[in-house]
VEXDREN-2710 file (C-alpha; in Angstrom, 1 decimal):
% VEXDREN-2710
k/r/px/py/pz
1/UNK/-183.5/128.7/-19.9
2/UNK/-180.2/127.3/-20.6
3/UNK/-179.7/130.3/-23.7
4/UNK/-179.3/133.8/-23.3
5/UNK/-180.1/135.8/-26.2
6/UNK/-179.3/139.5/-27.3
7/UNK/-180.5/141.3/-30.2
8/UNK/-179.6/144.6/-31.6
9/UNK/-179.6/146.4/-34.7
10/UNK/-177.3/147.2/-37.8
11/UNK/-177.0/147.4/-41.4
12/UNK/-179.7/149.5/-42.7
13/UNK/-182.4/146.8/-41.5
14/UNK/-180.4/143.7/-40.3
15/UNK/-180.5/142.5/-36.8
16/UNK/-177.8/140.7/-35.2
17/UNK/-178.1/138.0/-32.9
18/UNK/-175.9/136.3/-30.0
19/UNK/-176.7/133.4/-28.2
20/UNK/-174.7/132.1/-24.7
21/UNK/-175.3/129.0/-23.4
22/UNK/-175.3/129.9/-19.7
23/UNK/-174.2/126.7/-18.3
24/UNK/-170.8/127.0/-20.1
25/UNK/-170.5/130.6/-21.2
26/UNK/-169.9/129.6/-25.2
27/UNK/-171.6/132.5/-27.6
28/UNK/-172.5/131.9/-30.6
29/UNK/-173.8/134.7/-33.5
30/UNK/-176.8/133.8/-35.6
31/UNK/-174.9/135.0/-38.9
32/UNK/-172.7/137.7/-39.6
33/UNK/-174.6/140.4/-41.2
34/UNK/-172.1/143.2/-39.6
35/UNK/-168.5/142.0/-38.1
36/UNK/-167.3/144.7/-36.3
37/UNK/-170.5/145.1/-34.6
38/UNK/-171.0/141.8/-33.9
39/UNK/-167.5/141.5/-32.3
40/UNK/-168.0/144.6/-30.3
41/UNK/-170.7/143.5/-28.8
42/UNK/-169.6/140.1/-27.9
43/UNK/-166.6/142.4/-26.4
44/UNK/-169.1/144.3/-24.4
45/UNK/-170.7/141.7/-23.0
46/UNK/-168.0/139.2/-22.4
47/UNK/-169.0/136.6/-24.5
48/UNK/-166.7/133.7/-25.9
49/UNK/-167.4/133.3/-29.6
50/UNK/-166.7/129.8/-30.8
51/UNK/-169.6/128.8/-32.9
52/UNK/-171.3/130.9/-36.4
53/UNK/-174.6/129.4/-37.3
54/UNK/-175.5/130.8/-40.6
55/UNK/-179.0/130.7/-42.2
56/UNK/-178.2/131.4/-45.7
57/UNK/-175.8/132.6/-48.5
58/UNK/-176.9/136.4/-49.2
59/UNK/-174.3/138.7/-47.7
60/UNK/-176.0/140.5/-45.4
61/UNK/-175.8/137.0/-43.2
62/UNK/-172.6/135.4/-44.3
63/UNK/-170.3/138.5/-45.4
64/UNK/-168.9/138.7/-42.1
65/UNK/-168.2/135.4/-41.5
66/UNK/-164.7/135.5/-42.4
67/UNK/-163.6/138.4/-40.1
68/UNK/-165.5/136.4/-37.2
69/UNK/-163.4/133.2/-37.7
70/UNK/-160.2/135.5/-38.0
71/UNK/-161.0/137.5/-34.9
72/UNK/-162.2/134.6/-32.5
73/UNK/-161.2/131.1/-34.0
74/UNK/-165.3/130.1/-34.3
75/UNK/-166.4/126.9/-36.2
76/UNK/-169.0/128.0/-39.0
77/UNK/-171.9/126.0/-39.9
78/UNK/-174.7/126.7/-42.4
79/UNK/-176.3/125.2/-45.0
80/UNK/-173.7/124.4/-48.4
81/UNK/-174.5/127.1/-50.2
82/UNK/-172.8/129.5/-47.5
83/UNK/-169.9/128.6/-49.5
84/UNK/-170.2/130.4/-52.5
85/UNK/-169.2/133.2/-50.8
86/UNK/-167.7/132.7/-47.6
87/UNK/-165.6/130.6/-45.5
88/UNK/-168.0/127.7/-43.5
89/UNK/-166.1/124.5/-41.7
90/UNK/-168.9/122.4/-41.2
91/UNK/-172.1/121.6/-44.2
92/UNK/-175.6/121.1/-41.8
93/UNK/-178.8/119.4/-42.9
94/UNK/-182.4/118.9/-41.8
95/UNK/-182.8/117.4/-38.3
96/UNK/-178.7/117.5/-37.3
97/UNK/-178.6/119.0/-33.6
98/UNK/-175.8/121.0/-32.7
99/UNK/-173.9/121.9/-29.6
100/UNK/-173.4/125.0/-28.3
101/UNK/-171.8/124.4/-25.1
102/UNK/-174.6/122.4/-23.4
103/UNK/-177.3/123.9/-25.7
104/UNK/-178.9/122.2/-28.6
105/UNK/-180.5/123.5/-32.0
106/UNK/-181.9/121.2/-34.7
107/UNK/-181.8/122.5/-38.1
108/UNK/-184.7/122.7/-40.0
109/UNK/-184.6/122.8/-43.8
110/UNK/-186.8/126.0/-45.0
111/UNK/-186.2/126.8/-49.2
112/UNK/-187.7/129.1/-50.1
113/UNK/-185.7/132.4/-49.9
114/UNK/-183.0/130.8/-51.2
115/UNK/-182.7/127.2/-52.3
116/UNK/-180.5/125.9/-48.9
117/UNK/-182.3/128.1/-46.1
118/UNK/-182.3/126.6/-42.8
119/UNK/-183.5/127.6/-39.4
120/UNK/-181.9/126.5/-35.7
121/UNK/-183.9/125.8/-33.4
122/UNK/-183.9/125.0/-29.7
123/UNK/-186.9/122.2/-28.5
124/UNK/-185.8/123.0/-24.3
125/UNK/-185.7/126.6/-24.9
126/UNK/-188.6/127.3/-27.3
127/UNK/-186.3/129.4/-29.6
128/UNK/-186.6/129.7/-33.0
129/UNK/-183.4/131.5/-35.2
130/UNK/-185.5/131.7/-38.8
131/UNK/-183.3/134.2/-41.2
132/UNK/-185.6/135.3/-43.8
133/UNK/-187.8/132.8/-43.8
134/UNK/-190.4/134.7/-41.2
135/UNK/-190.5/137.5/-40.4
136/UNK/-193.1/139.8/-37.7
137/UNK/-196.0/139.5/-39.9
138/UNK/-193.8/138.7/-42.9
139/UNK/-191.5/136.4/-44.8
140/UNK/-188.9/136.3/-47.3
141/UNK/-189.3/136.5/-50.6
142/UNK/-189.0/134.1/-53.4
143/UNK/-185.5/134.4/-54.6
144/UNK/-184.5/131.3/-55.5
145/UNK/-187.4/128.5/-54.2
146/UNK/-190.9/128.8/-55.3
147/UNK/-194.5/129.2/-53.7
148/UNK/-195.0/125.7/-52.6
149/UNK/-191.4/125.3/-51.1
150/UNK/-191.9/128.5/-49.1
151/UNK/-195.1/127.4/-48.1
152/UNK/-193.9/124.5/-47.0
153/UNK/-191.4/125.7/-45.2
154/UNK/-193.7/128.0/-43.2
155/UNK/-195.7/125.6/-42.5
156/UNK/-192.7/123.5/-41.4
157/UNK/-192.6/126.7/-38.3
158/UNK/-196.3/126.8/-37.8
159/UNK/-195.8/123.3/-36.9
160/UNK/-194.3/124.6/-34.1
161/UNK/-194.9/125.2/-30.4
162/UNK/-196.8/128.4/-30.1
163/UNK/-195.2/129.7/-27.3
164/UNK/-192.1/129.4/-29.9
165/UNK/-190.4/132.8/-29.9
166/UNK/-189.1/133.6/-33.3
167/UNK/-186.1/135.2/-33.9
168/UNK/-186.1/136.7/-37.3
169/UNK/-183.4/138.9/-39.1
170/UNK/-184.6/142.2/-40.6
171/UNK/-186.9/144.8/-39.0
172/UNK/-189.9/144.9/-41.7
173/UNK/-192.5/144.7/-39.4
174/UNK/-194.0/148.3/-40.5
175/UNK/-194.1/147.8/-43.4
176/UNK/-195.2/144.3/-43.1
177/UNK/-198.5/145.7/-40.9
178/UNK/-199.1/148.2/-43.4
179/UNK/-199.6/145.4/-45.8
180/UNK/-201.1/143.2/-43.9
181/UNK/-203.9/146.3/-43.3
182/UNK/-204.5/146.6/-46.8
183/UNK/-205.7/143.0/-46.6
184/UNK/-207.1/142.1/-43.5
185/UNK/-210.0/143.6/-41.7
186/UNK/-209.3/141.5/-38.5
187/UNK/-209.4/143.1/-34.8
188/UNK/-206.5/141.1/-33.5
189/UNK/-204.6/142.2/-36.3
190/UNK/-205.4/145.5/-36.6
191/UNK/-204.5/145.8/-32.6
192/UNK/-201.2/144.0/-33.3
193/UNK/-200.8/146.6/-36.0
194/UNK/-201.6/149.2/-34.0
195/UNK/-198.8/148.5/-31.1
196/UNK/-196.1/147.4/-33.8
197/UNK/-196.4/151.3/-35.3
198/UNK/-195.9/152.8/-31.6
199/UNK/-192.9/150.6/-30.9
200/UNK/-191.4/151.8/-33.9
201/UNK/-192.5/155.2/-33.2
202/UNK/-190.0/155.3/-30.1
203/UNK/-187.6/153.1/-32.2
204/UNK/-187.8/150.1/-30.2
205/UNK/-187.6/146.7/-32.3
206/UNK/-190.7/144.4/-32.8
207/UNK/-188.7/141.1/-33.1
208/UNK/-188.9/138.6/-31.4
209/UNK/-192.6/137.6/-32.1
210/UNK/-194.2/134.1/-31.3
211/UNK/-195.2/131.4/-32.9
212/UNK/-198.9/131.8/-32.2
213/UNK/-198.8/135.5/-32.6
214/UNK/-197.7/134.9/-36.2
215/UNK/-200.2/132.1/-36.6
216/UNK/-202.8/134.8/-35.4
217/UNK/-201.8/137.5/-37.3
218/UNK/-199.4/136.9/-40.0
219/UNK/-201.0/137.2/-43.6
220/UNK/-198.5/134.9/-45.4
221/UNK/-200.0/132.4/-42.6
222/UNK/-203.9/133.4/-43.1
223/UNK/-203.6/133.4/-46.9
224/UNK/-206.1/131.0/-47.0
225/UNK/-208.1/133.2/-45.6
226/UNK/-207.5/136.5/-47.3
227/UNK/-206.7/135.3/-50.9
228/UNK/-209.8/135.0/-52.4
229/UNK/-209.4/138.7/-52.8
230/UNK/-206.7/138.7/-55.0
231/UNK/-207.6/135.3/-57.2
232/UNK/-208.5/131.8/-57.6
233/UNK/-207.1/129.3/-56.0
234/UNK/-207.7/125.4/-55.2
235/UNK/-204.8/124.6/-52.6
236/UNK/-203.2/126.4/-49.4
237/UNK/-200.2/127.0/-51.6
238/UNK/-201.5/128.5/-54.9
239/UNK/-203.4/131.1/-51.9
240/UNK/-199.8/131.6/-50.5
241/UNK/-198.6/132.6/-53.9
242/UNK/-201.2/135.4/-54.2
243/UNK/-200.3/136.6/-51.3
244/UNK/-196.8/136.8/-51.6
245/UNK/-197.6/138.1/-55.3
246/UNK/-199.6/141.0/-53.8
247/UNK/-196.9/141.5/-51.2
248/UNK/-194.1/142.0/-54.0
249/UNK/-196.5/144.5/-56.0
250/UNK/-197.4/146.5/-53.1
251/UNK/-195.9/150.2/-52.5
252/UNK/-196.9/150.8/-48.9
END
């Protein structure tokens, strides 16, 4: 693998994310949901900051991005709407590849949270950096896009490998299981359940998940399946929306 990745916590629910691209030792940090963290870590570990990749607009993955730049010098690139609120050098769209050092993601339009959501992703390494798009058993809700954009953008992931690991941004996955129980009587699913509440348990993070394992498992991704409890509906999308629907209304 020519990218190293780390992962830890902050905010009240955020994860942050650092890539390296071992060959040449440039870092890069999947947005900036915490600054000072972010920079202490790439501080800790040695790592040479010169690229931002932001997913979307909301603060808690573009607030920081202006105390990044300041501290390191780091190109920022994200979708356009990054800009309403923060600094970003460099406007991306759907299949551009970028460079990080010798690495290379392809963005991949997802709408759906927001209107401009994208996704990085890296063909040689089989990583996927996907925001609030997906999450562990999850995905983002409907902000700004509607059922069918989401849908399509999920499906856009699906689409991929399924040895794909997927880097997502928030640790929801508890509450995303508990969900996903009320739902679905599956045994694979009700095993994954199981060993995402002892991980949590001893406080250690469920992300990243796979591809497959979120094909398998993910009820956003089965709605087809599991909708025709909760309505009618005549196309993979309009099941989606129930889903999602029962998601938003659901206090567990």
């Amino acid at each position: 693998m020519a990218l190293e990745v780390r992962l830890f916590p902050c905010l009240s629910d955020n994860y942050a994310i650092l890539v390296r691209d071992q060959l040449t030792g440039e870092a890069a940090t999947i947005d900036t949901p915490d600054a000072s963290a972010i920079l202490e870590a790439a501080e800790r570990l040695g790592w040479r900051l010169t690229r931002v990749f932001n997913t979307h607009w909301h603060p808690d993955h573009a607030g920081g991005n202006a105390a990044v730049q300041s501290a390191t010098g780091a190109i920022i690139y994200g979708p356009s709407e990054v800009s309403r609120i923060a600094p970003l050098d460099y406007a991306v769209t759907e299949g551009e590849v970028l460079e990080l050092g010798a690495s290379r993601l392809t963005v991949l339009e997802t709408p759906g949270h927001t209107n401009g959501h994208v996704c990085f992703y890296s063909p040689e390494d089989h990583i996927a950096f996907v925001g609030d798009t997906m999450f562990a058993l999850g995905c983002g809700r409907l902000f700004e896009g509607t059922a069918q954009t989401m849908w399509s953008s999920l499906s856009k992931l699906a689409a991929l490998p399924d040895e794909t690991l997927v880097y997502c941004a928030h640790e929801y996955t508890a509450s995303n299981a508990r969900f996903a129980l009320s739902l679905d009587q599956d045994a694979v699913v009700a095993a994954r359940c199981q060993e995402i509440f002892d991980r949590r348990a001893t406080g250690k993070p469920t992300v990243p998940t796979t591809i497959g394992l979120e094909k398998a498992t993910n009820p956003f991704l089965r709605a087809s399946v599991l909708a025709s409890s909760l309505g009618s509906f005549s196309s993979p999308d309009e099941a989606f929306a129930l889903v999602r629907g029962a998601k938003d209304a659901f206090k567990g």
